[in-house]
C-alpha positions in Angstrom: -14.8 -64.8 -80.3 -15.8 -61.7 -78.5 -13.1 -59.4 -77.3 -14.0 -59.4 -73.9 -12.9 -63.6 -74.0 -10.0 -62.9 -76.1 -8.4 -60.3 -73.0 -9.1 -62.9 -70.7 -7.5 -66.0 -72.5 -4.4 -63.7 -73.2 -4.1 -62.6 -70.3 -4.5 -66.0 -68.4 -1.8 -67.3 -70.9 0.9 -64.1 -70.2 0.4 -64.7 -66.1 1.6 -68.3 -66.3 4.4 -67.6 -68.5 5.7 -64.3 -66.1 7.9 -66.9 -64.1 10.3 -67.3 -67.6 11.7 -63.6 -67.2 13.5 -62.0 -64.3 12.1 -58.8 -62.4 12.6 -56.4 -64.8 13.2 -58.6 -68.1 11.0 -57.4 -71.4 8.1 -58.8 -72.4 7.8 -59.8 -76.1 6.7 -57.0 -78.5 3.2 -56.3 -79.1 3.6 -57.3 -82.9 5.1 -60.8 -81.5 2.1 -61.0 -79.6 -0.4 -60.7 -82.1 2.1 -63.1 -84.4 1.8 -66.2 -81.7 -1.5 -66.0 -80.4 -3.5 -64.7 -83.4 -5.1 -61.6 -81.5 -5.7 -57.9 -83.0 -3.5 -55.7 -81.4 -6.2 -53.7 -79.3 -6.4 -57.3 -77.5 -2.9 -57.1 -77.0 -3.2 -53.7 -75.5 -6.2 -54.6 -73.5 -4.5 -57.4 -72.0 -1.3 -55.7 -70.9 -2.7 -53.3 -69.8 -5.0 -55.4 -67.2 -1.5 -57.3 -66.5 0.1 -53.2 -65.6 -3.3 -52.8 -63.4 -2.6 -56.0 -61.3 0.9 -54.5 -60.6 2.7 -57.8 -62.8 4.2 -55.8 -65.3 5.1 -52.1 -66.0 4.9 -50.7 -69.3 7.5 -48.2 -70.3 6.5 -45.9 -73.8 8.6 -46.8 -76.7 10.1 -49.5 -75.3 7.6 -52.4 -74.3 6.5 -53.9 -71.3 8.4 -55.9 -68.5 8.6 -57.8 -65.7 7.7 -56.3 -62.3 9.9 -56.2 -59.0 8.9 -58.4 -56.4 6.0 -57.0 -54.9 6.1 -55.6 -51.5 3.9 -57.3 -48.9 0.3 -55.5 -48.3 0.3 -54.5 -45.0 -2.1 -55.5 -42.3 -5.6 -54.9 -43.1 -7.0 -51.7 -40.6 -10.4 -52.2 -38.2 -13.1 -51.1 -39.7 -15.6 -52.4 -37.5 -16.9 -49.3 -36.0 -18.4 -48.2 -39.7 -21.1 -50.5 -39.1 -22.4 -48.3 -35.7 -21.6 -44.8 -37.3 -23.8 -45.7 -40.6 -26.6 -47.1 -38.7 -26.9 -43.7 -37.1 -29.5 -42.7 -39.8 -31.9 -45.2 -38.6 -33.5 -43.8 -36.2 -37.3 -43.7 -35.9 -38.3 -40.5 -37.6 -35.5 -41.1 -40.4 -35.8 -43.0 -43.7 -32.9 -45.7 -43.6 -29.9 -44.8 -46.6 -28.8 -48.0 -47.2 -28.6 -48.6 -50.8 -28.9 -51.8 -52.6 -27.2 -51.5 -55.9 -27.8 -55.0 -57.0 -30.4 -54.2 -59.3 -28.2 -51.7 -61.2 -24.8 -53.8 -61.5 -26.6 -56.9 -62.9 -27.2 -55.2 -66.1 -23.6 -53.2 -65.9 -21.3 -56.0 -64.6 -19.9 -57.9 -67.9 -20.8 -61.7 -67.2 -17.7 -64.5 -67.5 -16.4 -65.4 -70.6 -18.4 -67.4 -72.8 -21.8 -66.0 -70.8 -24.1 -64.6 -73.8 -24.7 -61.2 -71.9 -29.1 -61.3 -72.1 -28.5 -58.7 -69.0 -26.4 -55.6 -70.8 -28.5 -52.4 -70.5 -26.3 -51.0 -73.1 -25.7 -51.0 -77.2 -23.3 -54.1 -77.8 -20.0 -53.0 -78.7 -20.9 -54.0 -82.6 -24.3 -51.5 -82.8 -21.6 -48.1 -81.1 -21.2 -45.5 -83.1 -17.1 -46.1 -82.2 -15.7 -44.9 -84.9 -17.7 -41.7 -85.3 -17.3 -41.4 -81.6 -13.3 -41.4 -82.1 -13.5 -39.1 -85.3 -15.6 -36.3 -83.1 -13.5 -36.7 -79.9 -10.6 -35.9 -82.1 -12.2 -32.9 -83.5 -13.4 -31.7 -80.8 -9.7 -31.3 -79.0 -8.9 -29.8 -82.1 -11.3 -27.1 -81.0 -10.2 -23.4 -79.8 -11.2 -23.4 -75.9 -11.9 -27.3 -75.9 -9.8 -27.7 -73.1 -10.9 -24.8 -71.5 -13.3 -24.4 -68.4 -17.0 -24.5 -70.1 -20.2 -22.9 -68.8 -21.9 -24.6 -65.9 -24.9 -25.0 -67.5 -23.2 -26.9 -70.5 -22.0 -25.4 -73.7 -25.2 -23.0 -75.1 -24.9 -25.5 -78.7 -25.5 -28.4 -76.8 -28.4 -26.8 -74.7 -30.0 -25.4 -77.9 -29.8 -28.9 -79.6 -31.3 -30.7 -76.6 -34.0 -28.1 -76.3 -34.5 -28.8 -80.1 -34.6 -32.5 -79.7 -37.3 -32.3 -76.8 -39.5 -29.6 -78.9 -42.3 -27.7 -77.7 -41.9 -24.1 -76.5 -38.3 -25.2 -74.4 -35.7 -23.1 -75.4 -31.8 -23.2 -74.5 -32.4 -21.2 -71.2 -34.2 -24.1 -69.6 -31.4 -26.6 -70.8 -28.8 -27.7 -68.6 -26.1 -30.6 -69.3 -25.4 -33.3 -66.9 -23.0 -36.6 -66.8 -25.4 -39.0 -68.2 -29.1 -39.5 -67.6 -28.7 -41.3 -64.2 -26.7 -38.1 -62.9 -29.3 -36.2 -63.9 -32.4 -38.3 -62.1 -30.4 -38.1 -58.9 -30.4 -34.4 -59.3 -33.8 -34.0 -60.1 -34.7 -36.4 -57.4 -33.3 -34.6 -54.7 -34.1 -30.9 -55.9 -37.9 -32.1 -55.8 -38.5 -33.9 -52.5 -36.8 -33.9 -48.8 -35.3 -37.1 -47.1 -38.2 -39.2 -45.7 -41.1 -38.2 -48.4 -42.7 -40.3 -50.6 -41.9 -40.6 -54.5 -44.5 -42.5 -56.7 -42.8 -44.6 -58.8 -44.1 -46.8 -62.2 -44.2 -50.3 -61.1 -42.2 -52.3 -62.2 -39.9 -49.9 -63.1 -36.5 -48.9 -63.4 -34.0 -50.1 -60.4 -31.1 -47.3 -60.8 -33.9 -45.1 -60.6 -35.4 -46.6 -57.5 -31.6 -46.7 -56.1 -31.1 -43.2 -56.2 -34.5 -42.2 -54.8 -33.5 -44.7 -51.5 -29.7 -43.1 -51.2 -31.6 -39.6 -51.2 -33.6 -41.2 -48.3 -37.0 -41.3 -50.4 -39.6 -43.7 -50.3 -40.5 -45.2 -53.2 -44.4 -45.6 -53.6 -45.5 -47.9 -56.2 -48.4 -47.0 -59.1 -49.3 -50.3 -60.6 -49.6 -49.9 -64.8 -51.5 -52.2 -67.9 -50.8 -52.2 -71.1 -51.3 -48.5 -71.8 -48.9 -47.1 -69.0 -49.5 -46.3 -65.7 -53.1 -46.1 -64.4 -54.4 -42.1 -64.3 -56.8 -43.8 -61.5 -54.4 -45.3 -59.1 -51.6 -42.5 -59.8 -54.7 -39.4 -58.4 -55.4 -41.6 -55.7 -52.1 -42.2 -54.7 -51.1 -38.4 -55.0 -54.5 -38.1 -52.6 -53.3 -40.5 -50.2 -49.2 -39.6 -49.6 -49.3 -36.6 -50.5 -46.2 -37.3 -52.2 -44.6 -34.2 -54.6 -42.7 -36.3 -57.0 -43.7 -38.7 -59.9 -41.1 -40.6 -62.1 -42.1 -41.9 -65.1 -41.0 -43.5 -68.4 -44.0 -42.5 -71.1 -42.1 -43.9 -74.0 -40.6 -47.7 -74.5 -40.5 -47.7 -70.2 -37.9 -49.7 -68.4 -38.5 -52.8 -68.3 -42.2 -53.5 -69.9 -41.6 -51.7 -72.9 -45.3 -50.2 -72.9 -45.8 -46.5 -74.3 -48.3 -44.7 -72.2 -51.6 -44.1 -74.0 -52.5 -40.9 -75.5 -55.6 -40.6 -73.6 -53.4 -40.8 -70.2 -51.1 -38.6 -70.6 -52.8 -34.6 -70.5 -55.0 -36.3 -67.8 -51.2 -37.8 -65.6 -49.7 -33.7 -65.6 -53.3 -32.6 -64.8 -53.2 -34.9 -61.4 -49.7 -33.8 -60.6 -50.9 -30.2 -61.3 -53.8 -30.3 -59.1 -51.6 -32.0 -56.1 -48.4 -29.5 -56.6 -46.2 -32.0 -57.9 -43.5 -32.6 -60.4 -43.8 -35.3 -62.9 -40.1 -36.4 -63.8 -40.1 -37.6 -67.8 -37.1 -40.2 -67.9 -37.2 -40.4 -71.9 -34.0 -42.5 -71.7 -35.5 -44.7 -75.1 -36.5 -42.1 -77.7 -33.6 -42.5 -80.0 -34.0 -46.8 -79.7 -36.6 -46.7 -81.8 -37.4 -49.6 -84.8 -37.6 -49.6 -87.5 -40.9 -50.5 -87.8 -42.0 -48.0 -85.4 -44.8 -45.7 -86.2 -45.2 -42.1 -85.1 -43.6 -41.1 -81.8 -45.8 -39.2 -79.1 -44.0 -36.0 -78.4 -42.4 -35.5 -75.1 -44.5 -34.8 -71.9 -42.2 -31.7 -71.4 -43.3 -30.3 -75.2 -46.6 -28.7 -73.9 -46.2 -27.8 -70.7 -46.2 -24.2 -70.1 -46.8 -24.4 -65.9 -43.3 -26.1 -65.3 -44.9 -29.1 -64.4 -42.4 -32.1 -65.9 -38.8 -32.2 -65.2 -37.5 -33.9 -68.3 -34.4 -35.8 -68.4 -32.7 -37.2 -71.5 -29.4 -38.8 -72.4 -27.2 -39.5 -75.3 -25.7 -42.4 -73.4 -28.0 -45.4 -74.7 -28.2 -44.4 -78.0 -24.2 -44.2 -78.4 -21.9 -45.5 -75.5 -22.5 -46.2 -72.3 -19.0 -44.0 -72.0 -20.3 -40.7 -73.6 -22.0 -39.4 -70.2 -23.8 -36.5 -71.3 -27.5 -35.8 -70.9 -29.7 -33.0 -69.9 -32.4 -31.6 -67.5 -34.7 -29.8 -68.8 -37.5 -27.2 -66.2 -39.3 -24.3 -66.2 -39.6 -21.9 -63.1 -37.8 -21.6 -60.3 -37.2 -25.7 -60.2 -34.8 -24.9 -62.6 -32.2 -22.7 -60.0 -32.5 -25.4 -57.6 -31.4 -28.1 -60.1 -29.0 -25.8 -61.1 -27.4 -25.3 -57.9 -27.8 -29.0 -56.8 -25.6 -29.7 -60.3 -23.3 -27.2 -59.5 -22.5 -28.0 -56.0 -22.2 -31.9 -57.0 -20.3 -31.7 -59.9 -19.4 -28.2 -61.3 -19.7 -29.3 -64.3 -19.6 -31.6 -67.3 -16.1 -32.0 -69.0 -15.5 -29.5 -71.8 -13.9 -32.2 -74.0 -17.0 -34.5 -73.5 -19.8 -32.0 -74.4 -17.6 -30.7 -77.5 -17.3 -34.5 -78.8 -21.2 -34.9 -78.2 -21.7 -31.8 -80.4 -18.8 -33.0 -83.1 -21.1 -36.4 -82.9 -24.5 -35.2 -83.1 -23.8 -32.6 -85.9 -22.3 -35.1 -88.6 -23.4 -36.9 -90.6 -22.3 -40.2 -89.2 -25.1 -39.5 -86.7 -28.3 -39.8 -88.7 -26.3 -43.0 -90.3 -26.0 -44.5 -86.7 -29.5 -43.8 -86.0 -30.9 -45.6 -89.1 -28.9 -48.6 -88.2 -29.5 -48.9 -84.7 -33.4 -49.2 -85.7 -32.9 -51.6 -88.2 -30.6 -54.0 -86.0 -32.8 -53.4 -82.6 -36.3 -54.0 -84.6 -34.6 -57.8 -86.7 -33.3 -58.6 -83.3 -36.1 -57.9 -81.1 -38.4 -60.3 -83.8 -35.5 -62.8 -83.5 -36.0 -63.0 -79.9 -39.6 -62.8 -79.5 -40.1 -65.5 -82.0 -37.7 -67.7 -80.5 -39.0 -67.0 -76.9 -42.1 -68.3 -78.3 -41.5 -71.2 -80.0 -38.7 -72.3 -77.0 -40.1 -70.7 -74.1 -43.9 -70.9 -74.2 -44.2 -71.0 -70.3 -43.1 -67.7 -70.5 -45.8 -65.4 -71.1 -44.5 -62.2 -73.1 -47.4 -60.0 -72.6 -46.1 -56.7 -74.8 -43.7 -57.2 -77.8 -42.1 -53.5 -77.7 -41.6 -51.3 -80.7 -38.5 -49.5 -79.2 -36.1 -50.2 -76.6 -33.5 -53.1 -76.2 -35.0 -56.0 -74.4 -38.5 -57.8 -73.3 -40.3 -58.7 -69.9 -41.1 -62.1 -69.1 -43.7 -62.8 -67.0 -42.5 -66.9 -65.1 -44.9 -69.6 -64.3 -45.7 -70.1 -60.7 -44.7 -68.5 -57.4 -42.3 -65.0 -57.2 -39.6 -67.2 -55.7 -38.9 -69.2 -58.7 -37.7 -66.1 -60.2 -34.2 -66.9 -58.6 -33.8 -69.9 -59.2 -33.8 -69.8 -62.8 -31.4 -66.8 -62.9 -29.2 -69.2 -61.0 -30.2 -72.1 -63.4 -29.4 -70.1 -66.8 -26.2 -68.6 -65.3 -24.6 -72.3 -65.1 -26.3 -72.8 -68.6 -24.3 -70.3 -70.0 -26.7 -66.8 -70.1 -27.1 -63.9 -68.2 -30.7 -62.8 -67.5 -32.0 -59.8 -65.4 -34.3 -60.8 -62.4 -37.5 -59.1 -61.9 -37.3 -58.3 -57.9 -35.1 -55.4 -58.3 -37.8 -53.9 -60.7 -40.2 -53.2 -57.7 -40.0 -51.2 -54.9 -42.7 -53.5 -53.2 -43.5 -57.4 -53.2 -43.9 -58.5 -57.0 -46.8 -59.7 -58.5 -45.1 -62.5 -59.6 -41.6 -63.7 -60.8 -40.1 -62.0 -64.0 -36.6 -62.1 -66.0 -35.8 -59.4 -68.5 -34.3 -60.3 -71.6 -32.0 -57.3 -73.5 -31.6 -58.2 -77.5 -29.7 -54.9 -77.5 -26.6 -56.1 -75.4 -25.9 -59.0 -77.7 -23.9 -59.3 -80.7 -27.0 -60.6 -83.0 -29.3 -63.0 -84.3 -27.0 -65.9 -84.2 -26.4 -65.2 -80.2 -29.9 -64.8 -79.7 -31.0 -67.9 -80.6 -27.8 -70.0 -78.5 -29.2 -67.7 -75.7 -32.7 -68.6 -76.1 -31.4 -72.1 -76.2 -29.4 -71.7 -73.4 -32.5 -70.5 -71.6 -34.3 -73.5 -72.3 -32.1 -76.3 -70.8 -32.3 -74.0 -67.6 -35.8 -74.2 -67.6 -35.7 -77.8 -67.9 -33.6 -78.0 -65.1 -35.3 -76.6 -62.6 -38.7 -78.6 -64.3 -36.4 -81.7 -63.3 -35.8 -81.0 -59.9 -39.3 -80.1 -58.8 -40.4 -83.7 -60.1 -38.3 -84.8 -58.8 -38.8 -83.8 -54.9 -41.0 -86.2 -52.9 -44.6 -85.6 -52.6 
């Protein structure tokens, strides 16, 4: 049973049974707990601890958990009404509208309901986390003179010398800087590079938090269609010609969602078209540690040979270990680099000391290389589990790139975009979570799609309930359209 299930059952069980005890009375003991309803003690934990946040019980250290006091009652909810007026002040005709649609990025960070198999996690399941190396260098690193201590605002210089390392090329620490996570630091770089109201070419499909944070800087989004090799060098100049847009955001390596690695051939001739317009190129290499294990040689980064200051790369330690260890890093050369700098600074101030010390106790051990090894070997046997049952269950669903890094696939539906809904609907009531297409493009899709992560699951066994799940969803929506007259 996964843990997530086991809170929730607990927890349902401990709310009806509040009424035996008093305001104030105690709670059985944790131990008892785990005794009667044959739960490991972190469920336990978990599940008072939920009961503590709904304001039921309060826990007191060294001596258990109780009964609350009668709650007080909430008092009348305020008018908020005139929020709607002030926020649609930005809509005025020479403004870009800020409203941001975040749907796209919850789906694959909202856990589904118990007993949902979770084919939408854009994360590690909790089984392929590093969690006990994480704890072990966490505790070192508080261990560590200065660790809770203000750091640099740049990041700590070991941590921007070991990204710089990582990335290659001529980079060196100096054109490092350490941000909360890979998302943090595409928001920066997004709104160092452009002004509200100016266009951003974008991969398409491509990654929604990406095409989220461009919209709540008040960019526009500007689709560049791709193929099987990456994004076309054709469309991408002519685009550049045509907007005169300053800003391209790509994913060379395993992108987000098709999986595609862009082709050798493209990729001198992609910074050459930015170069010749005055525009960035922002590398998102979010995938380069979810390799397989059956993955051949790895193209180095865009950023590696780029002398003119060309790419802003971004890169994150979050996908590769927990989505919980925010740390990541910008890489620039030039004067871009002061601006991001100063966006960072102003945000955020800085990265916590604790957190960039733990990422450094992490990366140095040898857990890490340990983790790595494994994380290929589980992510390339489950991406072959899925892609063989997709075929053999799902054949209506063309699966036009079987990816050799990265956590999930990109199904292409049958028929019409608008089916695309209806079967995320349709496999929800079957019992699995799947990622809708729409939120992938920043224009009307080509057609319908549903992305599929392997990564987010707990392995093969879940995989092929999911794909079956999957299947009587399929059937059901087959049913209903024979079903209607005509």
């Amino acid at each position: 049973m996964h843990e997530r299930s086991s809170v929730f059952e607990l927890v349902t069980s401990l709310r009806a049974e509040l009424d035996r005890y008093s305001p104030g009375g105690k709670l059985p003991s944790s131990r008892a707990l785990v005794e009667r309803f044959k739960v490991s003690p972190v469920t336990v934990s978990r599940a008072v601890a939920q009961l503590a946040a709904e304001g039921l019980v309060v826990t007191r250290p060294g001596s258990g958990a109780f009964r609350a006091g009668t709650r007080a009652v909430a008092p009348a909810p305020g008018d908020t009404s005139w929020q709607e007026v002030s926020l649609s002040g930005d809509a005025g005709p020479e403004v870009v509208p800020r409203t941001v649609d975040a749907s796209g990025v919850l789906v694959t960070l909202a856990a589904p309901p118990p007993g949902v198999i979770e084919f939408n996690g854009g994360y590690l399941h909790p089984g392929l986390q590093p969690e006990r190396a994480l704890a072990a260098a966490l505790a070192r690193a508080g261990r560590r003179p200065g660790a809770w201590g203000r750091p640099p605002t740049d990041g700590l210089a070991e941590l921007r010398a070991w990204f710089a390392r990582e990335i290659g090329g001529t980079l060196a620490e100096s054109d490092v800087l350490i941000t909360a996570g890979g998302q943090s630091a595409l928001a920066t770089a997004l709104r160092a590079l452009a002004p509200p109201g100016a266009p951003v070419l974008v991969e398409s499909p491509t990654y929604p938090g990406m095409l989220a944070a461009a919209r709540a800087t008040g960019l526009r989004p500007v689709p560049v269609p791709m193929d099987a090799d990456g994004v076309r060098p054709d469309l991408l100049e002519a685009a550049f010609r045509t907007t005169g847009a300053k800003v391209f955001v790509c994913q060379p390596l395993f992108q987000n969602p098709t999986g595609v690695i862009l082709a050798p051939e493209r990729r001198e001739r992609i910074v050459r078209a930015a170069r010749r317009a005055g525009a960035f190129v922002v590398e998102d290499d979010f995938a380069r540690r979810l390799v397989h294990a059956d993955t051949g040689p790895l193209p180095e980064p865009l950023a590696a040979h780029d002398p003119d200051g060309v790419v802003v790369h971004v890169r994150s330690l979050t996908k590769i270990t927990s989505p919980s260890l925010r740390v990541g890093a910008l890489a620039a050369r030039g004067p871009v680099l002061e601006r991001l700098r100063a966006i960072q600074v102003v945000d955020s101030f800085f990265v916590p000391r604790p957190v960039q010390e733990a990422a450094l106790e992490l990366v140095g051990s040898p857990a890490w290389e340990r983790h790595l090894r494994t994380v290929a070997a589980e992510l390339g046997s489950r991406r072959t589990e899925m892609t063989g049952a997709v075929r053999a269950r799902l054949p209506e669903l063309a699966l036009p790139h079987v990816p050799s890094g990265g956590g999930s696939i990109w199904l292409r539906l049958p028929g019409p975009a608008a089916g695309e809904s209806s079967l995320v609907s349709a496999a929800l009531r079957a019992g699995v979570a799947v990622a809708p297409g729409r939120p992938y493009h920043c224009a009307e899709p080509p057609a319908g799609h549903v992305r599929l992560s392997f990564a987010a699951v707990s392995g093969p066994a879940e995989i092929t309930e999911g794909v079956r799940r999957l299947r009587i969803a399929v059937d059901e929506l087959r049913t209903q359209r024979d079903s209607l007259p005509g």
